[in-house]
C-alpha positions in Angstrom: 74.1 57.2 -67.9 71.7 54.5 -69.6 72.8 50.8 -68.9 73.4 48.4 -71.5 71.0 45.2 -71.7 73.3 42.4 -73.1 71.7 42.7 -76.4 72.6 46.5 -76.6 76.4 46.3 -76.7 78.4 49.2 -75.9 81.3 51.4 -78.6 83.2 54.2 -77.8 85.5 56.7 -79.7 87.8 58.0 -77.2 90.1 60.8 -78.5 92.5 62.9 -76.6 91.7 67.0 -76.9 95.6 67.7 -77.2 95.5 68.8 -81.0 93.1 68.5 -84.5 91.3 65.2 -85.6 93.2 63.7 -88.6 91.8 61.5 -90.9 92.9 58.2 -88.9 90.4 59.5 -85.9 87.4 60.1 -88.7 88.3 56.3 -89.7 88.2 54.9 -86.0 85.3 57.3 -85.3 83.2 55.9 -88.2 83.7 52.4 -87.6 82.8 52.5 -84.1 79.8 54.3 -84.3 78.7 52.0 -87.7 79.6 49.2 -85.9 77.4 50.2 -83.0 74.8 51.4 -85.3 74.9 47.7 -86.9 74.6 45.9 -83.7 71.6 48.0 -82.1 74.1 49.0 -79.7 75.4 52.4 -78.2 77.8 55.0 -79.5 80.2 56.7 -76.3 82.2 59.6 -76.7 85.3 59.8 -74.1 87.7 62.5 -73.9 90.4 61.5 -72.5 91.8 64.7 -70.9 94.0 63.5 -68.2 97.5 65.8 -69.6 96.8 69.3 -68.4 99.8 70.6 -70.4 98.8 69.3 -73.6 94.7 69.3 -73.4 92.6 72.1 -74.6 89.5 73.5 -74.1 89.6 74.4 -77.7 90.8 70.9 -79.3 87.6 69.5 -77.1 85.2 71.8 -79.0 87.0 71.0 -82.2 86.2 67.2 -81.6 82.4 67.9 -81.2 82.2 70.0 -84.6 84.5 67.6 -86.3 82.5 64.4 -85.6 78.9 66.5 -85.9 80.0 67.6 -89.3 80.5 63.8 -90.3 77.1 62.8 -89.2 78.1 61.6 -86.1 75.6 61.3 -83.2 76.6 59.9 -79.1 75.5 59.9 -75.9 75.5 62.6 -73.6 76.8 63.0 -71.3 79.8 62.9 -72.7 82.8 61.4 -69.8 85.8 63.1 -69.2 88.6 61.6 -67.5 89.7 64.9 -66.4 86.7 64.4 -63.7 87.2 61.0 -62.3 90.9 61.3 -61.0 89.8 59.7 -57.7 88.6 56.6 -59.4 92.0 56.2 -61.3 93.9 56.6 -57.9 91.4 54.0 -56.0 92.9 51.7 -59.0 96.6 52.6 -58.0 95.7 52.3 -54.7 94.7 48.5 -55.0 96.9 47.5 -57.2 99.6 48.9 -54.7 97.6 46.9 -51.9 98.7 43.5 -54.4 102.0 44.8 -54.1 102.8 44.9 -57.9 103.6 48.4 -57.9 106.8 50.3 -57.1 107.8 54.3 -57.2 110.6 54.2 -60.0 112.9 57.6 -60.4 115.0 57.4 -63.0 114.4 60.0 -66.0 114.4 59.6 -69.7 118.1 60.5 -69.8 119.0 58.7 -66.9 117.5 55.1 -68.8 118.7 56.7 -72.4 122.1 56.3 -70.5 122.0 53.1 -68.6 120.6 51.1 -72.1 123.8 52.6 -74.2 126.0 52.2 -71.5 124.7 48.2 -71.1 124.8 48.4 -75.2 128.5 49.8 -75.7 129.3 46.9 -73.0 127.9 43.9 -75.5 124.3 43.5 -73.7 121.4 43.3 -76.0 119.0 45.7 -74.3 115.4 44.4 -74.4 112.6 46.6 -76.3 109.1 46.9 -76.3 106.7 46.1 -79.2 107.3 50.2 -79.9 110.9 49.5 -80.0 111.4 51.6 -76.5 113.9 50.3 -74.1 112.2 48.8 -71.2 112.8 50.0 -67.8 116.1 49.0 -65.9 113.6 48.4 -62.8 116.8 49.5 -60.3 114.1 50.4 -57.9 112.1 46.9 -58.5 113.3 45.3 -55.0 113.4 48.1 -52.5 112.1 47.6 -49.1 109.4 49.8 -48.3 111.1 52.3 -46.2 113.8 53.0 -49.2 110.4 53.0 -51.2 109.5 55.7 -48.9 112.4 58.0 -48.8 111.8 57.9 -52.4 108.4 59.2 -52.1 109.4 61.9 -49.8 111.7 63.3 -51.8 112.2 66.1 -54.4 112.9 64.0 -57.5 109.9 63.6 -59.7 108.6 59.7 -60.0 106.5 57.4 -61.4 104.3 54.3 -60.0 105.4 51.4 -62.4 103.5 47.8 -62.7 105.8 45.0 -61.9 105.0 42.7 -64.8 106.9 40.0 -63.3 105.2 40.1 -59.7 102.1 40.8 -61.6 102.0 37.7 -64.1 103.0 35.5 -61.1 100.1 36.6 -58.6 97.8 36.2 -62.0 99.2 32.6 -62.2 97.3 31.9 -65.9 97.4 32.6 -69.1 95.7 35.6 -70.5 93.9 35.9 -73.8 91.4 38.0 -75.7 89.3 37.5 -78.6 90.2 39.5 -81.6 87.9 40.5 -84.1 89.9 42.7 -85.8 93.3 41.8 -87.2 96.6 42.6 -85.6 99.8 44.0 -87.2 100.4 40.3 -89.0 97.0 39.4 -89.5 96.2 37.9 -86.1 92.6 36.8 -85.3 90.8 35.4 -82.9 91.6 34.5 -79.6 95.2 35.8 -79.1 97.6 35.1 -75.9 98.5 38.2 -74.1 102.1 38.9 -73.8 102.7 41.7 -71.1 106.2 40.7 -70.2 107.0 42.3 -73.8 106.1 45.9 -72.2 108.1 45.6 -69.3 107.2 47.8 -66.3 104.8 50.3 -68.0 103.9 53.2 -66.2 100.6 53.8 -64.1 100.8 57.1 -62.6 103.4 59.8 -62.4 103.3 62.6 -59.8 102.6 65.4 -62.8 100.2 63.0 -63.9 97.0 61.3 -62.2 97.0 58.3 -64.6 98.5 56.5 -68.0 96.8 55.6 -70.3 96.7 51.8 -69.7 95.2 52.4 -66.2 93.0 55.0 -67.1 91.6 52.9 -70.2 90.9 49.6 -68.3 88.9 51.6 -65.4 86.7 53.6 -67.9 85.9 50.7 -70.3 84.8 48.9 -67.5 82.2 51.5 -65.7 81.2 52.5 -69.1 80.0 49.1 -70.1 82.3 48.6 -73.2 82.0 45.6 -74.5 83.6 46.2 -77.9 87.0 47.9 -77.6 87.6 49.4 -81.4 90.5 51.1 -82.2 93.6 51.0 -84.0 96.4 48.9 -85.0 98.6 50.6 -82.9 97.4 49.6 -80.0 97.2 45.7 -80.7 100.0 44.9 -78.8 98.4 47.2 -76.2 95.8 45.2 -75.3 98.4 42.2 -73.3 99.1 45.0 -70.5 95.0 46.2 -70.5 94.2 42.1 -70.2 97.1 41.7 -67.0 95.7 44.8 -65.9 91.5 43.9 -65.9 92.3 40.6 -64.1 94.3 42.0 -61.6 91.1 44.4 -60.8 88.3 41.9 -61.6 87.4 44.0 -64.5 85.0 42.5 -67.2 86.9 41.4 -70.7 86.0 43.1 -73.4 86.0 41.8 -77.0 88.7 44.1 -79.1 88.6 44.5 -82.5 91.8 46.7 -84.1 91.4 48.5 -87.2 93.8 49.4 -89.9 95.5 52.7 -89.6 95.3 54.9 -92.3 99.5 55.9 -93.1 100.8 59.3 -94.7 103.0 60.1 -97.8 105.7 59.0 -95.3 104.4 55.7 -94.9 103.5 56.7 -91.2 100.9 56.8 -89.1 98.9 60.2 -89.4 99.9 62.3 -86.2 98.0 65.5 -85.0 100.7 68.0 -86.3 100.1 66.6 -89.7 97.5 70.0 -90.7 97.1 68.5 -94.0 95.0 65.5 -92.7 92.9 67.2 -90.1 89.0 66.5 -90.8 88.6 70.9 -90.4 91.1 71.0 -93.0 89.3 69.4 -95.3 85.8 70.9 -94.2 87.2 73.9 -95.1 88.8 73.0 -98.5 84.9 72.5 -99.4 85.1 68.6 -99.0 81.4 67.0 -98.1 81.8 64.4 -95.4 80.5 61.8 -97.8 83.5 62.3 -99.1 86.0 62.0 -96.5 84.1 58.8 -95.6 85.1 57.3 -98.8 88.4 58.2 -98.5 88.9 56.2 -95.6 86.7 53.2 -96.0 
């Protein structure tokens, strides 16, 4: 893959193949590769392919003939994670090595429970920025040979970060410049606020990777040093910033975009047909024309 000279900054788009582009992916698309284009930088395509049940071969090809078709052009070739497992698990592996990971057990329902139980009791149960419940963490403080039994045992379960441990051992405060504008308007350089997440997962044992450690690793090999994507994601970025200095990982500058909402005033999802860029390819729409409807 070509390196980047530091006046040749690096964009990607970085889509997952688990259904049809909407018209939020065209918008993100398009700014990243216009913004690239603008800075006599490169243009990455990522597919970011790491859940076998819901990725398919299909919804990858569709994602090639939907960004061709809007005039669209990257480098090849093209990286999917699907093919650098190893380096995902050599990240676990060290960050396990700090000791700010732990195997956590307990199952949607399980937490579901333990949060309306605390909640019918009086407790105000602490949520993420997505309005999830954070993790109880009941596995937080195990020794590692009760660590172990869980490991070798037949209940699926997950490698958690332990924010807590995790800020500590960082011992500063994190920031990022911002380029874009987050949910309020925020600009500039912003502190990061990982505590807010909670214990995110890393890794689960149906699943190689999240998305947070996955994201930091390949933005970093890649060269990225503009992170473009949307709005969504802002608060996003305080777990990605714990997680790069915790691995010596470069900082990139992020810049999130407005997302483009449905009738429903909601985000645009993949099982929303209506929106999909082939939907409106084959409705006879030029794609000079679904580039104005999202800039």
């Amino acid at each position: 893959m070509p390196r980047s000279s530091p006046e040749q900054p690096v964009f990607r788009f970085a889509p997952s193949p688990n259904g049809l582009l909407h018209l939020g992916h065209a918008l993100s698309a398009i700014i990243n590769h216009d913004m690239a284009a603008a800075a006599g930088g490169r243009f990455l395509l990522r597919i970011e392919d790491i859940d076998v049940k819901r990725c398919r071969p299909e919804f990858e090809a569709a994602i090639f003939e939907d960004l061709a078709w809007l005039g669209l052009s990257w480098e090849q070739p093209v990286r999917r994670q699907s093919e650098h497992l190893d380096l995902y698990a050599a990240a676990l592996q060290r960050l396990r090595g700090l000791g700010v990971v732990y195997p956590s057990v307990m199952t949607r329902g399980e937490i579901k429970a333990a949060v309306a139980a605390a909640e019918a009791g009086g407790k105000i149960w602490p949520r993420d920025p997505d309005g999830t419940p954070l993790y109880p963490g009941d596995e937080r403080n195990l020794p590692p040979s009760e660590q172990a039994v869980l490991l070798a045992g037949d209940r699926p379960y997950a490698w958690r970060l332990d924010v807590a441990k995790a800020v500590d051992l960082v011992a500063e405060t994190l920031t990022w410049i911002e380029t874009g504008a987050g949910p309020a308007g925020e600009t500039g350089v912003i502190t990061a606020d990982p505590a807010a997440w909670g214990d995110v997962i890393l890794s689960r044992s149906d699943a190689p990777s999240s998305y947070h450690l996955s994201v930091v690793v390949d933005d970093a090999l890649q060269g990225v040093a503009h992170v473009v994507r949307g709005r969504d994601l802002y608060h996003a970025t305080s777990v990605h910033r714990l997680l790069q200095r915790l691995l010596d990982l470069p900082e990139p500058i992020y810049h999130h975009h407005r997302l483009i909402l449905g009738p429903d005033g909601r985000k645009l999802s993949k099982s929303s047909q209506d929106t999909g860029i082939a939907a409106f390819r084959a409705a006879g729409r030029s794609p000079a024309e679904v580039r104005a409807m999202v800039l």
